[in-house]
N, C-alpha and C positions, 0 to 999 in steps of 0.2 A: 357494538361497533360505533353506534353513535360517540356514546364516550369517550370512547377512544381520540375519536379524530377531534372535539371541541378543543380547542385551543393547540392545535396540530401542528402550526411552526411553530410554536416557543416551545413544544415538545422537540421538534427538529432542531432546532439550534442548542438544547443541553446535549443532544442526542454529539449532536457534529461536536460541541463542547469536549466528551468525551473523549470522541476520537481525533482532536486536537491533543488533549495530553497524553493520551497513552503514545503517540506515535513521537510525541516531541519529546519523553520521556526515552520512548529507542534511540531516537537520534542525537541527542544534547551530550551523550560522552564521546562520542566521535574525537569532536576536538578535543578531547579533556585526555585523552590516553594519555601522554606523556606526564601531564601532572600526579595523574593516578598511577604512572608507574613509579616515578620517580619518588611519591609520597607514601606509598606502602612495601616499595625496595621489591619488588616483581620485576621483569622484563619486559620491555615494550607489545614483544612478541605475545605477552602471555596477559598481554590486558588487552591485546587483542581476544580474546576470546568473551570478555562481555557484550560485545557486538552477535558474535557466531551463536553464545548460548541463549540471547533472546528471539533470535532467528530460530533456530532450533526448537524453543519451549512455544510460542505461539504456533510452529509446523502441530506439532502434539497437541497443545489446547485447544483448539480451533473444533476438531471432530470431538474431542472427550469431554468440554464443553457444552458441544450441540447436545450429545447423547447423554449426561447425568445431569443437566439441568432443563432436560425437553419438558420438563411436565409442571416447571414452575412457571411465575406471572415473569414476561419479559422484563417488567417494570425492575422486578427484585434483581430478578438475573444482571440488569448493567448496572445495575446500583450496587449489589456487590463484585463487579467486575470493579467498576472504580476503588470502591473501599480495597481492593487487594492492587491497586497500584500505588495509590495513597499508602498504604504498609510499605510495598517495594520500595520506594522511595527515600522515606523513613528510614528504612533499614541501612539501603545504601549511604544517603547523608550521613549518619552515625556509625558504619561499619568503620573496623579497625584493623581488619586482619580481608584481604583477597577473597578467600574461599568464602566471606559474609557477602562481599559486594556481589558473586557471582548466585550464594541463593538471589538477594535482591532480583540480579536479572531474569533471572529463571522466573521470578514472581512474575516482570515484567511481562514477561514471554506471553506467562498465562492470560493474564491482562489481555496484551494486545490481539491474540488468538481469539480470546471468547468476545471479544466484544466487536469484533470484525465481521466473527462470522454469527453473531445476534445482532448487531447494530446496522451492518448493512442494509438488510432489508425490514427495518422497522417501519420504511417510510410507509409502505402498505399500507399498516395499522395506524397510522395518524393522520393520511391525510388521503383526498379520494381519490382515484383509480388516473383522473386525466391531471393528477400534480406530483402523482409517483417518482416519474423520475428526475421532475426540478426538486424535490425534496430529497432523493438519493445522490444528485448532484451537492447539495451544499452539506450533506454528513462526510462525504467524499471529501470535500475542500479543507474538513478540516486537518484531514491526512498532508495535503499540501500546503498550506500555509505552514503546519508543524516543519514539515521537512526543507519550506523555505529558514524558515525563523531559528532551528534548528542549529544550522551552523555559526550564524554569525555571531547568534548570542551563545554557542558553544564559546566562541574566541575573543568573547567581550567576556565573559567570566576567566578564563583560562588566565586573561593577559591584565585584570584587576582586581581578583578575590580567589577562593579554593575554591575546588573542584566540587567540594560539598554542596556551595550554592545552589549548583545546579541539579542536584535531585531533592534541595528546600525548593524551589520552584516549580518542580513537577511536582511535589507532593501537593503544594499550595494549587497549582492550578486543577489535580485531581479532588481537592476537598472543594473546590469552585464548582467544577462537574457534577460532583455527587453531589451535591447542593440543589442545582438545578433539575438534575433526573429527579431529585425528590418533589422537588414543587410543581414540578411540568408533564411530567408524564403521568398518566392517568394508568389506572390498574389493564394493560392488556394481556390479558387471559393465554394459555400455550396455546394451540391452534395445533400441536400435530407433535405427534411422538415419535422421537430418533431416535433410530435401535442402530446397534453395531453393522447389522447385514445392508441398511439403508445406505449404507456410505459406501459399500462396495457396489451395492446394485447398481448403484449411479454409472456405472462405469457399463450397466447394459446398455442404460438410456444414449439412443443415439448422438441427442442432440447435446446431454450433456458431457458425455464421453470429446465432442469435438471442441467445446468448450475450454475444457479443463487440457485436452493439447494445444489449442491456438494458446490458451493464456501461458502456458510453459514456453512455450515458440518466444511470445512476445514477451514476457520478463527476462527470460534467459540472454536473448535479443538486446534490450533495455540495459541490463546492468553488466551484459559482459562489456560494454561501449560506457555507461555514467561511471564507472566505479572508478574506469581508468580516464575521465573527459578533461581533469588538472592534470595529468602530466601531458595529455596531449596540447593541451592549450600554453604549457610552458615550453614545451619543448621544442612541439612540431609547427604550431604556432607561435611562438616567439613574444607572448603576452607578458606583462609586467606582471609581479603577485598582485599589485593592486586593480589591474582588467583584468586577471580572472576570478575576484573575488565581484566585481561586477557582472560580469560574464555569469557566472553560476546564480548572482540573482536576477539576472534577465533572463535566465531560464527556468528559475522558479515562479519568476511572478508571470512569467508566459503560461505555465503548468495550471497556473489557480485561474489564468483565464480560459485555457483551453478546457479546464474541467469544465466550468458553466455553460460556456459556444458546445461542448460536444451534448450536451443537456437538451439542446434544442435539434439536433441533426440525430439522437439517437430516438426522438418521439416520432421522428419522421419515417428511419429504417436502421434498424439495430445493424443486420447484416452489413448493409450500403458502407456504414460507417466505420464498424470494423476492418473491415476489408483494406478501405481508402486510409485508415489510420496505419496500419502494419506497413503499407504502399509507400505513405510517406517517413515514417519512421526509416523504413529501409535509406528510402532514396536520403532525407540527413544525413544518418549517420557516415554512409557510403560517400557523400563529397565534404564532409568535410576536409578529408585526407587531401583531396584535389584543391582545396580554397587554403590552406592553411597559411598559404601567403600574403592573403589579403582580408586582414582583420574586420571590414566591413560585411564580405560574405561571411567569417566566421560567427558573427553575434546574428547576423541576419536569418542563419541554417538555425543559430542557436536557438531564437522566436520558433522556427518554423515548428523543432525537437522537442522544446518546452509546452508549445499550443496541444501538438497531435499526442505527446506520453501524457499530459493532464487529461484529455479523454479517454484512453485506451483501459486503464481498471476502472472504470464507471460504465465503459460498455460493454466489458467483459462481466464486471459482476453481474448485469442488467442479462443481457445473455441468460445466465447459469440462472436467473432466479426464472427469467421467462421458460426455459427447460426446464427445470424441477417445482412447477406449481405447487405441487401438492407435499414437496418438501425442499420448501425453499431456505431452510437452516440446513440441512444437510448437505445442500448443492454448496452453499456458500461457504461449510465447513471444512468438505474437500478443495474447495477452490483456495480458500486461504492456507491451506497446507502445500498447496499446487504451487501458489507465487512464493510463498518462504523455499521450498526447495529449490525451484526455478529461480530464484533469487540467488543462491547460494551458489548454482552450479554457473551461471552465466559468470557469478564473478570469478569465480576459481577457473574455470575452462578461461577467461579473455587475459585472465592473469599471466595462464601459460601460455597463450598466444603473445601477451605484449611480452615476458620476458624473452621468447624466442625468434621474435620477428617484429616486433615492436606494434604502436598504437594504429599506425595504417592498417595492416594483415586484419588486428584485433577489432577497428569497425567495419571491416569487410567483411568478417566473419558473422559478425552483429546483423549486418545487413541481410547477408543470405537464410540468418534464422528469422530475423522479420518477415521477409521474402517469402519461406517456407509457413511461418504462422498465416498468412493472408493466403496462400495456397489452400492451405487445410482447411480455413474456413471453405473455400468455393469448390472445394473438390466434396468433401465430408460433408457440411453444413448446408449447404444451399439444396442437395438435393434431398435434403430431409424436410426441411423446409415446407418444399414443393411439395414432395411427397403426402405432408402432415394439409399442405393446403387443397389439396385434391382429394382426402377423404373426407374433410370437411366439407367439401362443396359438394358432397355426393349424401 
């Protein structure tokens, strides 16, 4: 263990390296659909689905990952998770025909699945017990800077070069990563063997059973509200394309601040913080409908949105890993199939909300799933809690 932990943040920063390009890797064709449709003669419609099917492949890898690589050195395992994004990449930039880009994302999927639910909780093994969760905060950020960075340099490529650049630059920033896990990480050993039945059991365990519902609450919550937050902001709010192209990065760059501020309020009370995070989340999304006429409370709620979702998957993961000690890749590998599904279903359910009733209904809806995930924690969670603190004290 010594090992391990000697040179413990430069290990954590190839670590978060990582999971800077595999996620900036998911998000960089967003903006690029139209080019990729109109350059390989597909349907708009139907380039929507490289979004859907790496959603999809990371829900799958995440647990099949945990399980057919439990018993190798962690070190190997993200070293070649990157090398198979590095390939994705590749392939994508050089595909020629649709059905090549979409293996690519598939690759992708696997990628970003296995190394969420291995990379999340590396910080353990590199660094000691009382800098755990500042070290799980800055592998976290790199999920957010990626999904800041994500778009604009999606629509700086889209609007100056092809579409291909942009997975020559994930590949390049994947062969950067794999670089780094090579010279930084030191050899850390498996520590615990995931079997298939591991990932169901989970769903005994109390604590992580309420876990893995708050975080479905609050993703589902999250994205059925962000996915649709530019037509509300053009629409309902009445914002130029050029403030809400600002708008969205004042609430990304609120996101990578909130990740680090909730670093320090989750070493104090993981619960306290959840709780209060789902609270606020609710209450955003819920007035913006009310403010939308006054573009100063609109960017203002937008801080607030950006601060409290940049903590919320760092206290959730932190959660699932404190519930499943003793198999904390399995917790974290259910949990990452948990937010991709919850991912998926928040945006399709608010979708059919906004087209029926528009973006008001659609973050009220958001709100009461919020509402309900901070429920669940304090009805389910808390008195397990207690429960687990009063056998201990006994």
């Amino acid at each position: 263990m010594t090992r391990t932990r000697t040179g413990g943040w430069f290990g954590i920063a190839a670590v978060a390296a990582g999971s800077f390009a595999t996620v900036l890797s998911e998000f960089l064709p967003i903006g690029l659909l139209p080019s990729i449709s109109h350059d390989l003669g597909v349907p708009i419609g139907t380039t929507g689905l490289m979004v859907v099917t790496t959603g999809l492949a990371a829900a799958v890898a995440a647990p099949a990952v945990a399980v057919t690589t439990s018993r190798l050195d962690r070190r190997t395992v993200l070293a070649g998770l990157s090398a198979v994004l590095v390939l994705a990449d590749v392939v994508a930039a050089t595909a020629a025909a649709f059905p090549v880009l979409l293996v690519a994302r598939v690759l992708v999927g696997v990628a970003l699945g296995g190394f969420w639910a291995v990379g999340a909780g590396i910080a353990s093994r590199l660094l000691p017990p009382e800098d755990t969760i500042r070290g799980t905060s800055f592998i976290t950020a790199g999920i957010s800077i990626a999904t800041v960075v994500s778009l604009p340099l999606g629509a700086i490529i889209a609007a100056t070069s092809t579409w291909r650049l942009a997975f020559v630059i994930g590949a390049a920033l994947g062969v950067l990563a794999l670089v780094l896990q090579l010279i930084a990480l030191p050899a850390i050993p498996s520590q615990e063997r995931v079997r298939p039945v591991e990932l169901l059991s989970l769903f005994a365990v109390p604590r992580a059973r309420t876990g893995l519902i708050v975080a479905a609450l609050l993703f589902a919550a999250q994205f059925a509200a962000y996915t649709f937050i530019s037509p509300f902001l053009q629409d309902a709010a009445r914002i130029s394309p050029a403030g809400i192209s600002i708008a969205l990065l004042v609430f990304g760059v609120s996101g990578i601040a909130g990740n680090f501020v909730t670093g320090t309020a989750l070493a104090r009370s993981v619960p306290a913080t959840l709780v209060a995070g789902g609270l606020v989340l609710a209450a955003a999304v819920a007035l913006l409908p009310l403010v939308a006429h006054l573009p100063v409370a609109v960017f203002a709620l937008l801080v607030v949105w950006g601060l409290v979702w940049g903590g919320l998957p760092l206290g959730l993961q932190t959660w699932m890993v404190q519930a499943t000690p003793a198999g904390a890749e399995a917790g974290l590998a259910m949990f990452v199939t948990t937010l991709q599904v919850a991912l998926a279903v928040g945006s399709t359910i608010g979708g059919v909300v906004v087209t029926a009733s528009g973006t008001a209904v659609d973050f009220g809806f958001a709100a009461v799933l919020a509402l309900l995930g901070s429920a669940a924690l304090v009805l389910l969670g808390l008195p397990t809690l207690r429960a687990r603190a009063a056998l201990a004290s006994h």
